[in-house]
mmCIF file of the N, C-alpha and C atoms, coordinates in Angstrom:
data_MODEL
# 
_entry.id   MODEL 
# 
loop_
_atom_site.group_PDB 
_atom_site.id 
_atom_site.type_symbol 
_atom_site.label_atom_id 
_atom_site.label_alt_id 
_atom_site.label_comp_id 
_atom_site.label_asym_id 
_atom_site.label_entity_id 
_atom_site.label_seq_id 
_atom_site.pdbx_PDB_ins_code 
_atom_site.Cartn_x 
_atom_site.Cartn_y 
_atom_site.Cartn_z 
_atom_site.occupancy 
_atom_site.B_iso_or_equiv 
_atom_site.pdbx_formal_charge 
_atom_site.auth_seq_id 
_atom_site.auth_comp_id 
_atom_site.auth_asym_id 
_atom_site.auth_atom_id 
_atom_site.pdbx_PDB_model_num 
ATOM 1   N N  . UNK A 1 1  ? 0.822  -1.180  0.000   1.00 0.00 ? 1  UNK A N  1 
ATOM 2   C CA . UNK A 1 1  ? 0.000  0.000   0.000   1.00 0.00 ? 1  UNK A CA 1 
ATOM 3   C C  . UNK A 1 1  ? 0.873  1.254   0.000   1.00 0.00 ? 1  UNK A C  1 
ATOM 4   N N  . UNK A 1 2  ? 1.831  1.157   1.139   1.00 0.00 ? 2  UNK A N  1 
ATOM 5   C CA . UNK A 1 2  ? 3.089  2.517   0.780   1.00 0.00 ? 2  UNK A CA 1 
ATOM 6   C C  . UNK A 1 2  ? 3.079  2.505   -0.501  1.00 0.00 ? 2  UNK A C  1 
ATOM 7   N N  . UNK A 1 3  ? 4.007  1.569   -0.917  1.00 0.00 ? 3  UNK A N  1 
ATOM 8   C CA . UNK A 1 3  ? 4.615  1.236   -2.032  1.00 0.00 ? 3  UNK A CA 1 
ATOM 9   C C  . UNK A 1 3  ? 3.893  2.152   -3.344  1.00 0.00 ? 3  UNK A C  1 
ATOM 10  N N  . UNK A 1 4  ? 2.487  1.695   -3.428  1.00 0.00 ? 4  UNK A N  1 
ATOM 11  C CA . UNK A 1 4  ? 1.813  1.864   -4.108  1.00 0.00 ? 4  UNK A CA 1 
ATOM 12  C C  . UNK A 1 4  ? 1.408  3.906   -4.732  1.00 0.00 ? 4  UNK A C  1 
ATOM 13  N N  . UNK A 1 5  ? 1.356  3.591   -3.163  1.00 0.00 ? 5  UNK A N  1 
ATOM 14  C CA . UNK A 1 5  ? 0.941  5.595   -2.438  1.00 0.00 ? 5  UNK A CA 1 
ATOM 15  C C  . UNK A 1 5  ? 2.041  6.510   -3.189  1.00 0.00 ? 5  UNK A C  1 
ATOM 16  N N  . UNK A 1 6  ? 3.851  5.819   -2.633  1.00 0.00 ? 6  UNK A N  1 
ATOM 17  C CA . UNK A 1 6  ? 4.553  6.556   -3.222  1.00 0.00 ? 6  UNK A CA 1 
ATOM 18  C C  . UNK A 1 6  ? 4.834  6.748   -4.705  1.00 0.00 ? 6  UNK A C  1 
ATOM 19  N N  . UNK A 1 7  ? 4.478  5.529   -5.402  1.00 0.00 ? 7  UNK A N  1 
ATOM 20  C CA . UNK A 1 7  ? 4.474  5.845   -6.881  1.00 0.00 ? 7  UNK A CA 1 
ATOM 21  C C  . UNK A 1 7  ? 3.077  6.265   -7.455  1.00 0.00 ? 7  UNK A C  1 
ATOM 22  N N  . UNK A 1 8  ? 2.324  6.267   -7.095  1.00 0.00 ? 8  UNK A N  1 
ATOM 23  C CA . UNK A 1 8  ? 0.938  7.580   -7.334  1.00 0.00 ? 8  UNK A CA 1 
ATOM 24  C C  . UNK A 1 8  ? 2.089  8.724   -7.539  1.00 0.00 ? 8  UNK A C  1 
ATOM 25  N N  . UNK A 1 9  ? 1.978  9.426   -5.716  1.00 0.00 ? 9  UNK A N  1 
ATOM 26  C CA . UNK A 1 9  ? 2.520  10.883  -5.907  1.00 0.00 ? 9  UNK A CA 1 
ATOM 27  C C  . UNK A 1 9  ? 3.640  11.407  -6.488  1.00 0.00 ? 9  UNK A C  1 
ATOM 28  N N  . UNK A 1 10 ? 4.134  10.007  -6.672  1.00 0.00 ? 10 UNK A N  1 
ATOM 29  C CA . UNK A 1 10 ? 5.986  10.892  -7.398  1.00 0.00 ? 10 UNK A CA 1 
ATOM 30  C C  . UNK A 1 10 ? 5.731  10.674  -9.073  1.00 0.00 ? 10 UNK A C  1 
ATOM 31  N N  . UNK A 1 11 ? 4.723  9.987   -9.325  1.00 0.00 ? 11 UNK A N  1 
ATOM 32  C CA . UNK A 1 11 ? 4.494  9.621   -11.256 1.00 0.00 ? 11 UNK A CA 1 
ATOM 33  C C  . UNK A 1 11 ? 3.854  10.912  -11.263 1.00 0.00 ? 11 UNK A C  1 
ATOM 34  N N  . UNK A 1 12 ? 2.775  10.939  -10.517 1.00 0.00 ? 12 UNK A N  1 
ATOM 35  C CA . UNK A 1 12 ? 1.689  12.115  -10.596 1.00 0.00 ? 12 UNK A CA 1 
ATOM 36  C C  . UNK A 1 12 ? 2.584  13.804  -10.632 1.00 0.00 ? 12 UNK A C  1 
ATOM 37  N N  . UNK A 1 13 ? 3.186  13.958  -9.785  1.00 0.00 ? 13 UNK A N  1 
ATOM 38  C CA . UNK A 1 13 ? 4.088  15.057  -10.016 1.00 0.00 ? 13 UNK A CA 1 
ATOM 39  C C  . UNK A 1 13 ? 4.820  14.966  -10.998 1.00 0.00 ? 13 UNK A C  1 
ATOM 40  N N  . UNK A 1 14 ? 6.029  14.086  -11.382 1.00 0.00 ? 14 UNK A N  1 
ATOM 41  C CA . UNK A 1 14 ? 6.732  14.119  -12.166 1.00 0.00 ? 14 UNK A CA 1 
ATOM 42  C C  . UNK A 1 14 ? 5.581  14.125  -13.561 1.00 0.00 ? 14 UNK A C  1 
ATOM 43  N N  . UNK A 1 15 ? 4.431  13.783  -14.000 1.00 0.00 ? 15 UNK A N  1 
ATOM 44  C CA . UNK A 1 15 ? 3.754  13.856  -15.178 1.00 0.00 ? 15 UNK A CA 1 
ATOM 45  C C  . UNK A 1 15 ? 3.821  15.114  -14.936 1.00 0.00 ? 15 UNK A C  1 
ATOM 46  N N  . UNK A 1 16 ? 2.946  15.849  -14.480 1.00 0.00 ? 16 UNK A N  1 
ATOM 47  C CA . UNK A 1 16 ? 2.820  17.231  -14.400 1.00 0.00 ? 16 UNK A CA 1 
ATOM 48  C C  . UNK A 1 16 ? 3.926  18.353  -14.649 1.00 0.00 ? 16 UNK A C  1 
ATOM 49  N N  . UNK A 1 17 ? 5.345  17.687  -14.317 1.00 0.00 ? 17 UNK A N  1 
ATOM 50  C CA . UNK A 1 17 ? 6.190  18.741  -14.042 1.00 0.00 ? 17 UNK A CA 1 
ATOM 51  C C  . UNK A 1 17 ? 6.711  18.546  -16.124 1.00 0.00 ? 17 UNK A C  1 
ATOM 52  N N  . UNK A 1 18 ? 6.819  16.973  -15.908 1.00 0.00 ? 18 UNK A N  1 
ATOM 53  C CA . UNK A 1 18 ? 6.927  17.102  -17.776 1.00 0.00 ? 18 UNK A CA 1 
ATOM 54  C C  . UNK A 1 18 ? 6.296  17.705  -18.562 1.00 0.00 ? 18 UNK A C  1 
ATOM 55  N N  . UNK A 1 19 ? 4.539  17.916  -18.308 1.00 0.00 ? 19 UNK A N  1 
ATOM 56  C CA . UNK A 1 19 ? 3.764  18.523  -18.976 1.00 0.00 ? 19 UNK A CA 1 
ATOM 57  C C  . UNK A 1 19 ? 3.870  20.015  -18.681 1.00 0.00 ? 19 UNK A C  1 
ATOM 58  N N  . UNK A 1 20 ? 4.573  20.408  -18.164 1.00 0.00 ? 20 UNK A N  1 
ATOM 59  C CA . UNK A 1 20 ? 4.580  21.979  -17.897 1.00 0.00 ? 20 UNK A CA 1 
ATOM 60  C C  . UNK A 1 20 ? 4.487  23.029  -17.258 1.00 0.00 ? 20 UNK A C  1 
ATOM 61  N N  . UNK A 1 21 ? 3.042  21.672  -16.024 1.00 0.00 ? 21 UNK A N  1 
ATOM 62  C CA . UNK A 1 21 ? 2.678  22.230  -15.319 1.00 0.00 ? 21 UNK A CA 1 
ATOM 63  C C  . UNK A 1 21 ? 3.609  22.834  -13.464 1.00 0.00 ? 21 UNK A C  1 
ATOM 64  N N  . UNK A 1 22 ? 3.528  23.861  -12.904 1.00 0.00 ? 22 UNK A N  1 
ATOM 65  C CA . UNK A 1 22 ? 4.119  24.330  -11.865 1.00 0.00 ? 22 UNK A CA 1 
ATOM 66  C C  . UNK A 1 22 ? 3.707  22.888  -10.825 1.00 0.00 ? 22 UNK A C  1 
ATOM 67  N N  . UNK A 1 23 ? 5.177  22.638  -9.948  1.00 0.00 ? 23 UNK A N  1 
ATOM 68  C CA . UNK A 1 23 ? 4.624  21.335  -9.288  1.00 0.00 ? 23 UNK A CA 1 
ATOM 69  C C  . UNK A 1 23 ? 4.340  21.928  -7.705  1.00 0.00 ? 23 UNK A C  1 
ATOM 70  N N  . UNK A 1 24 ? 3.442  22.221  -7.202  1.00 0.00 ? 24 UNK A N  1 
ATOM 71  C CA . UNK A 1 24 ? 3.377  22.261  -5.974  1.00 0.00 ? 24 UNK A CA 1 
ATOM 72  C C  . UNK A 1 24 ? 4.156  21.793  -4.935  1.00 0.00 ? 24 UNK A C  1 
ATOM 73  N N  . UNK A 1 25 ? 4.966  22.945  -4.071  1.00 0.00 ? 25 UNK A N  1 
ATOM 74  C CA . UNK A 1 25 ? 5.708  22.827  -3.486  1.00 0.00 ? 25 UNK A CA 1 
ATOM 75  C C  . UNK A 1 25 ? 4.415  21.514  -2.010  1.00 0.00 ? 25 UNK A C  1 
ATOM 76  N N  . UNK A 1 26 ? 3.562  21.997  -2.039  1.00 0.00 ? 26 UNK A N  1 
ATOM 77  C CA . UNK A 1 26 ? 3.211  20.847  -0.515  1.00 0.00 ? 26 UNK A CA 1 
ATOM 78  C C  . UNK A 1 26 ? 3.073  19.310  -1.319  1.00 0.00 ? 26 UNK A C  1 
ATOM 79  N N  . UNK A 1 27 ? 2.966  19.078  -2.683  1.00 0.00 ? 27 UNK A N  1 
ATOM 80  C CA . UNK A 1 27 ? 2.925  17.932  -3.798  1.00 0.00 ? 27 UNK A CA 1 
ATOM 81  C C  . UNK A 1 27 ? 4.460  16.989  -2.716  1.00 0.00 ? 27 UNK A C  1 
ATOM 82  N N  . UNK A 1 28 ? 5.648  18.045  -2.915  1.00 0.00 ? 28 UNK A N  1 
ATOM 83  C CA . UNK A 1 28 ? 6.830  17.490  -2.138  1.00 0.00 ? 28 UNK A CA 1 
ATOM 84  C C  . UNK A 1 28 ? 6.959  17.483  -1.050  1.00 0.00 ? 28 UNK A C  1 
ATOM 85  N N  . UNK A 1 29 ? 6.162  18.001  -0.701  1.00 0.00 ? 29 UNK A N  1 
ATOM 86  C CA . UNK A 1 29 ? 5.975  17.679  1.239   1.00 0.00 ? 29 UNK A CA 1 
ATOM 87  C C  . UNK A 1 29 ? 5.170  16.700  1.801   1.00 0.00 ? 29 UNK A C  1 
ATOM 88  N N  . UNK A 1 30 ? 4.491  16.475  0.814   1.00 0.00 ? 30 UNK A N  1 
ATOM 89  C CA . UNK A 1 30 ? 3.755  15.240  1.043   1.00 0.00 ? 30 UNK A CA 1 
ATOM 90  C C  . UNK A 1 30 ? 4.360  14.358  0.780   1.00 0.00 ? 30 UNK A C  1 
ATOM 91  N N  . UNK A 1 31 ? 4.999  13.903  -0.554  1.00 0.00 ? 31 UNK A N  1 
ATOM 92  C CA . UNK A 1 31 ? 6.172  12.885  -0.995  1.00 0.00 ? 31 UNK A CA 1 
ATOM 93  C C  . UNK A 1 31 ? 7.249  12.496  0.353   1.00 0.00 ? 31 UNK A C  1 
ATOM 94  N N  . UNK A 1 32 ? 7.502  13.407  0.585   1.00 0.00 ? 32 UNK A N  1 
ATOM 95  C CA . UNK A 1 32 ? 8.759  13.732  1.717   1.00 0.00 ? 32 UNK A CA 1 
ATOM 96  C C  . UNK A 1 32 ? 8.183  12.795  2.867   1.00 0.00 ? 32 UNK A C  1 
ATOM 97  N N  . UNK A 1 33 ? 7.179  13.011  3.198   1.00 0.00 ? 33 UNK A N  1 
ATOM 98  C CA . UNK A 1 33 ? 6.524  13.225  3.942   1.00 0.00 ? 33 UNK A CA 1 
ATOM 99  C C  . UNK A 1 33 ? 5.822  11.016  3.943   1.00 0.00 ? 33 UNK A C  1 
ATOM 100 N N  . UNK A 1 34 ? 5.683  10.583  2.824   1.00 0.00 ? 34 UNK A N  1 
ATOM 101 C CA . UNK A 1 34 ? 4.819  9.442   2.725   1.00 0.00 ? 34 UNK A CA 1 
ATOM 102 C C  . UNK A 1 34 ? 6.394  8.280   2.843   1.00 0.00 ? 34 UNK A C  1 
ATOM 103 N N  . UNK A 1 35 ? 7.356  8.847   2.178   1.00 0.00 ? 35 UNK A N  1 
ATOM 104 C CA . UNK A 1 35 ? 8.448  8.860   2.036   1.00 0.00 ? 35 UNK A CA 1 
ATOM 105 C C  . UNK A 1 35 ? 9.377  7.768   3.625   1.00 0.00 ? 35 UNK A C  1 
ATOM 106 N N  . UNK A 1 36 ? 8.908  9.484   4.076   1.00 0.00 ? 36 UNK A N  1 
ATOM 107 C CA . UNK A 1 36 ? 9.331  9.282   5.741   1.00 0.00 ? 36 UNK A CA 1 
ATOM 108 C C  . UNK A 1 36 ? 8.922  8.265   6.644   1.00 0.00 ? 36 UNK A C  1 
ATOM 109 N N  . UNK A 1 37 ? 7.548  8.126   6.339   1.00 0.00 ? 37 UNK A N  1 
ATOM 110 C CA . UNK A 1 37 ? 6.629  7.461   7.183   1.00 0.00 ? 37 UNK A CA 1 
ATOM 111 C C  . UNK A 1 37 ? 6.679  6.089   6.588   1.00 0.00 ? 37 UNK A C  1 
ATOM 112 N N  . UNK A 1 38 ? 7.203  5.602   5.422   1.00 0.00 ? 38 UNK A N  1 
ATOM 113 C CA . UNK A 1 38 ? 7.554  3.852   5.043   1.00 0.00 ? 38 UNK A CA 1 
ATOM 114 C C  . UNK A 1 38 ? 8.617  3.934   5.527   1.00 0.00 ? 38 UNK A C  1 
ATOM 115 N N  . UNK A 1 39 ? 10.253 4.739   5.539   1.00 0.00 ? 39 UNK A N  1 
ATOM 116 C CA . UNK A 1 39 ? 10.819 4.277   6.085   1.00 0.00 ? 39 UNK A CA 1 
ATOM 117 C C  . UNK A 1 39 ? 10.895 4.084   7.495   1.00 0.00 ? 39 UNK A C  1 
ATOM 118 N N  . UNK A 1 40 ? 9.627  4.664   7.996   1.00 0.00 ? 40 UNK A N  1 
ATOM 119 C CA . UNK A 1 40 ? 9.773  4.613   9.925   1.00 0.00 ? 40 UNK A CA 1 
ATOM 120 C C  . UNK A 1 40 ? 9.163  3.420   10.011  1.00 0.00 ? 40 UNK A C  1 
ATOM 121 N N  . UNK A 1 41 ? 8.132  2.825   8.808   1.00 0.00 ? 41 UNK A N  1 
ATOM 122 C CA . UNK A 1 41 ? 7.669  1.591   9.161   1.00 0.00 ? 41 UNK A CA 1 
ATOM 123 C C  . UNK A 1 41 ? 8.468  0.478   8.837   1.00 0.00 ? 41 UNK A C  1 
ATOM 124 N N  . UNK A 1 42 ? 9.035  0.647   7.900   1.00 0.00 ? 42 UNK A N  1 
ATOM 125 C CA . UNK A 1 42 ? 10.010 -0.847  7.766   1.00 0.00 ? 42 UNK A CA 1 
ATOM 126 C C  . UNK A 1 42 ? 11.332 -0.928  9.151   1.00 0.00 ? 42 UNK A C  1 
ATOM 127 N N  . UNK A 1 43 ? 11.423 0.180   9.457   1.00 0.00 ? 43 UNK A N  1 
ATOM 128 C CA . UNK A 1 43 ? 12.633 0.014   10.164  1.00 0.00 ? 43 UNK A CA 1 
ATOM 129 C C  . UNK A 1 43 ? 11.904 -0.709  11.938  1.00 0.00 ? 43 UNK A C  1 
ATOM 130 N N  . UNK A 1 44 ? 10.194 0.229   12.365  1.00 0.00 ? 44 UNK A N  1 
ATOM 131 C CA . UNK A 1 44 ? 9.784  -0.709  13.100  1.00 0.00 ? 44 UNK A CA 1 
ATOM 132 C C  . UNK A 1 44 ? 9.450  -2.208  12.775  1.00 0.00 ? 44 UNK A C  1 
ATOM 133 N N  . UNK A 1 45 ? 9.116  -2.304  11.992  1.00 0.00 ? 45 UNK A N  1 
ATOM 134 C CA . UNK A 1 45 ? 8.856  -3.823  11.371  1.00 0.00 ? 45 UNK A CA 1 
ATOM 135 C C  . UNK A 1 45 ? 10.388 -4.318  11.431  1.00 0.00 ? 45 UNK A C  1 
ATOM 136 N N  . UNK A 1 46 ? 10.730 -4.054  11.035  1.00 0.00 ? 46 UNK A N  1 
ATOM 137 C CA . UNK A 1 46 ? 12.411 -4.710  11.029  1.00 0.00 ? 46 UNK A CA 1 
ATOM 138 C C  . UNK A 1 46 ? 12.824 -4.831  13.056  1.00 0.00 ? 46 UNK A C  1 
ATOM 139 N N  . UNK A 1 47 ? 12.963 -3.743  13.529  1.00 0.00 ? 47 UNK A N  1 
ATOM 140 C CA . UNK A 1 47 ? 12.929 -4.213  15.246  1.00 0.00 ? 47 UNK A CA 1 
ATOM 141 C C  . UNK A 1 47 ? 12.352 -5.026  15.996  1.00 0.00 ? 47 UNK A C  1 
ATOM 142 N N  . UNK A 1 48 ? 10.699 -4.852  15.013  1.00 0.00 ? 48 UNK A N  1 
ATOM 143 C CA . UNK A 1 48 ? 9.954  -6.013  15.871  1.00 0.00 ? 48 UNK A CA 1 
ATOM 144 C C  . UNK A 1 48 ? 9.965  -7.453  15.546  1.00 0.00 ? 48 UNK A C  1 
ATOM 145 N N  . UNK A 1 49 ? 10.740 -7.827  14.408  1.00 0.00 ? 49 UNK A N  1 
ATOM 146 C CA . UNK A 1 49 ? 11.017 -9.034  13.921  1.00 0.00 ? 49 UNK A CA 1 
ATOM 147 C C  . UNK A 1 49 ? 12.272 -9.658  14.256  1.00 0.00 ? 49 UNK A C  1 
ATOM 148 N N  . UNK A 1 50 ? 13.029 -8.887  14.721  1.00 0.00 ? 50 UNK A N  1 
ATOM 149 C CA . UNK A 1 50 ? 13.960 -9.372  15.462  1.00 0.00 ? 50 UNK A CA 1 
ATOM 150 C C  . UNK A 1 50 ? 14.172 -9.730  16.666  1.00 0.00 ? 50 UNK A C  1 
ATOM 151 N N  . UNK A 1 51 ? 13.184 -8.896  17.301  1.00 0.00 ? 51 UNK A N  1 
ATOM 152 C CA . UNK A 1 51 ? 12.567 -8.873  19.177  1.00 0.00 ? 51 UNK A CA 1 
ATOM 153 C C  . UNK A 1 51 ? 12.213 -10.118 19.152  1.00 0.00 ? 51 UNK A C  1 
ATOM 154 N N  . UNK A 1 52 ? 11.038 -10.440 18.117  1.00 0.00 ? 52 UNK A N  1 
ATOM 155 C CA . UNK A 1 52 ? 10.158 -11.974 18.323  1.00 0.00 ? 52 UNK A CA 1 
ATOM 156 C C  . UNK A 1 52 ? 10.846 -12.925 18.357  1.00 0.00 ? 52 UNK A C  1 
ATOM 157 N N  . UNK A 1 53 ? 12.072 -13.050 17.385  1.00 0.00 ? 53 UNK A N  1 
ATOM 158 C CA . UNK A 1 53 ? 12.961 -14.067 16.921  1.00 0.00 ? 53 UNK A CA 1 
ATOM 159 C C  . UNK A 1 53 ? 14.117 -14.037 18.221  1.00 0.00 ? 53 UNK A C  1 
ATOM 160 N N  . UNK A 1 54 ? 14.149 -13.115 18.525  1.00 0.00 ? 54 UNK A N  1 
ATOM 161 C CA . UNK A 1 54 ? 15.068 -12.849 19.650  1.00 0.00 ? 54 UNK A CA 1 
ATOM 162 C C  . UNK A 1 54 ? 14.663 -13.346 20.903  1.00 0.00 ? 54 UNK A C  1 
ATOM 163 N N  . UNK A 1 55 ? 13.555 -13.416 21.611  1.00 0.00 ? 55 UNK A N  1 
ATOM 164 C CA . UNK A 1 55 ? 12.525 -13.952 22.765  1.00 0.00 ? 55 UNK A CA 1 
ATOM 165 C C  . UNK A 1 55 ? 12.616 -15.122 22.506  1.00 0.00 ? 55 UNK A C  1 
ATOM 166 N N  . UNK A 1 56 ? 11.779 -15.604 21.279  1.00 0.00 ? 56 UNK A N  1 
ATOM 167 C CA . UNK A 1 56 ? 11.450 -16.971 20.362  1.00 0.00 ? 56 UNK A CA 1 
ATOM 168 C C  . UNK A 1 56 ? 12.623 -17.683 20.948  1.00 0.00 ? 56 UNK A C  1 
ATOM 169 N N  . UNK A 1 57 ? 13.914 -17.457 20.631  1.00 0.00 ? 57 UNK A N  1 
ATOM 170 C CA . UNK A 1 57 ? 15.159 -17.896 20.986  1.00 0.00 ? 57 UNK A CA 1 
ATOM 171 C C  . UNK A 1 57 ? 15.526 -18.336 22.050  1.00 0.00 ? 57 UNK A C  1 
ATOM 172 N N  . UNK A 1 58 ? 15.381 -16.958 23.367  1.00 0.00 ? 58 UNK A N  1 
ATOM 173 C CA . UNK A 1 58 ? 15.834 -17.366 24.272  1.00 0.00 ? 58 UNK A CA 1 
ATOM 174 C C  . UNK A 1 58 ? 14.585 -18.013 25.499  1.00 0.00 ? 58 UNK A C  1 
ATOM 175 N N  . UNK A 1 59 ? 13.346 -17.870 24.583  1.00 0.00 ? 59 UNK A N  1 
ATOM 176 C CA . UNK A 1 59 ? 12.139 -18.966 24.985  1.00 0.00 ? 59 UNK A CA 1 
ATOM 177 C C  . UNK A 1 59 ? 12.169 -20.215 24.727  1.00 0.00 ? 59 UNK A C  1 
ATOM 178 N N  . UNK A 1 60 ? 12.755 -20.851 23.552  1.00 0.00 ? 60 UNK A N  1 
ATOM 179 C CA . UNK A 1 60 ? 12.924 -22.084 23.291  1.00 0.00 ? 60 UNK A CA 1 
ATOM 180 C C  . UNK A 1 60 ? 14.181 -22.806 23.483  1.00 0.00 ? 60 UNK A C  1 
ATOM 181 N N  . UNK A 1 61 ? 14.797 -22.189 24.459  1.00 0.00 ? 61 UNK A N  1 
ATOM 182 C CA . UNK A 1 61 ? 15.944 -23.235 24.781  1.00 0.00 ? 61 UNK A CA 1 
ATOM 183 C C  . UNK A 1 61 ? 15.783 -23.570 26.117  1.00 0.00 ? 61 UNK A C  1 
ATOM 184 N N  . UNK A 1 62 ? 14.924 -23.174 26.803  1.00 0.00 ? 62 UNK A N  1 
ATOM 185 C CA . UNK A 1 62 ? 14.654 -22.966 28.100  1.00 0.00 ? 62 UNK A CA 1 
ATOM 186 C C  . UNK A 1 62 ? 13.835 -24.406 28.481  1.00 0.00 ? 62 UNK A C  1 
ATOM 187 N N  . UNK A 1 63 ? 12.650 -24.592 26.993  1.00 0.00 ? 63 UNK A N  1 
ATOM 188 C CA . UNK A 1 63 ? 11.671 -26.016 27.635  1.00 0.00 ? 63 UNK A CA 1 
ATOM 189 C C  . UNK A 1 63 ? 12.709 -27.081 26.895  1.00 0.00 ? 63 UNK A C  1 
# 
């Protein structure tokens, strides 16, 4: 769904900016902005997959 979001707004601008049209400076603040917020999620997704595997670990040597 990021994935998806960020190539909407960056095709969608970049068409526009080819066609001529002035690209709205908040167009890149939003980009910036959708940008920011996948990489804050992969990097939590990435911590919390290591936590589990990490517990997981020192849970299963225990029984």
């Amino acid at each position: 769904m990021f994935l998806a979001l960020i190539a909407f707004v960056a095709g969608g601008s970049t068409t526009l900016s080819l066609a001529g049209y002035q690209v709205d400076p908040l167009s890149i603040a939003v980009l910036t902005g959708i940008l920011s917020a996948y990489v804050g999620f992969v990097v939590f997704a990435w911590f919390r997959l290591c936590g589990a595997a990490l517990m997981l670990g020192l849970r299963g040597k225990r029984s």
